[in-house]
N, C-alpha and C positions, 0 to 999 in steps of 0.2 A: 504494500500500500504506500501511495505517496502521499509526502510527511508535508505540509504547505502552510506557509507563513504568511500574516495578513499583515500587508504594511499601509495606515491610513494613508488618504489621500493628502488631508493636512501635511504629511510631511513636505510635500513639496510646495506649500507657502507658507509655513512656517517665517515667520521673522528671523528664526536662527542662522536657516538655511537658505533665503536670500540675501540675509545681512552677511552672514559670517561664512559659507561654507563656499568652498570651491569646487570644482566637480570633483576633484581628486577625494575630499572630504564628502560627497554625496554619495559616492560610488561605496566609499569605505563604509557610512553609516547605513546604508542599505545592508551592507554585505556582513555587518555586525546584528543585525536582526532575522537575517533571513540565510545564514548559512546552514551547512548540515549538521554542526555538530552544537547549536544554538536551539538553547531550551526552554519552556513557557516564562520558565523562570529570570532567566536571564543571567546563571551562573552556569558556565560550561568550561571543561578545557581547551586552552586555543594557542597552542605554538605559535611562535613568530613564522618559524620556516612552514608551517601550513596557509596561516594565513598569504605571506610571501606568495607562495605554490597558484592558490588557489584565484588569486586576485591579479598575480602576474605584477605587484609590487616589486621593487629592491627589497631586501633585510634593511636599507636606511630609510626607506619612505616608510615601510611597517613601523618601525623606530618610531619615527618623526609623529606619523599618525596618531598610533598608540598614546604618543606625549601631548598633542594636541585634545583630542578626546579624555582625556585624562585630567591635562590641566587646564587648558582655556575652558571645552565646552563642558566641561565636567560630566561627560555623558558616559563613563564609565570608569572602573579600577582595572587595573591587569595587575596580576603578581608575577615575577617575575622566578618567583622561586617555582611557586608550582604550575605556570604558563596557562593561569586561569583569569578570563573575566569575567567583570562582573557589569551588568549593562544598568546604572542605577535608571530607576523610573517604566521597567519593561515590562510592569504591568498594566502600568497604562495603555498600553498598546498591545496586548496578547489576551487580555480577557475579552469575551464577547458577553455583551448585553444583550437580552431577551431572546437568547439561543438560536437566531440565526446565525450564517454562515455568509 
């Protein structure tokens, strides 16, 4: 069965992500919600060299993102020890109201 990730439509006019994001930062915040290994939750394991792999990043733009998301939009933790993030606020956006689909 496939596994399918709902990402509002708000995201793309979001004030953040006109004012602040670039495509490079679009692509990545998508790909931080809706990859395979990204959970209701929003705490999953996530490599650098996967992500890398899978987005077609450098290991420095992963860097660089990882640090952006982290410290300017505060949109999520990564730990570096156990190569996991954590996406704050991902319930906002994976719970469904009034159980449609």
């Amino acid at each position: 069965m496939t596994v399918r990730r709902v990402v509002p439509t708000s995201f793309w006019r979001s004030l953040e992500a006109l004012d602040h994001y670039s495509q490079e930062d679009r692509y990545f915040a998508l790909y931080l919600m809706t990859n395979p290994k990204c959970s209701q939750v929003g705490i999953y394991s996530l490599p650098k060299r996967l992500i890398a792999f899978e987005t077609g990043f450098s290991m420095d733009q992963v860097e660089l993102l990882l640090e952006r998301f982290s410290r300017d939009f505060k949109k999520i933790i990564y730990s570096n020890r156990h190569q996991e993030v954590t996406l704050l606020h991902s319930l906002s956006y994976s719970i469904f109201v009034g159980g449609g689909r």
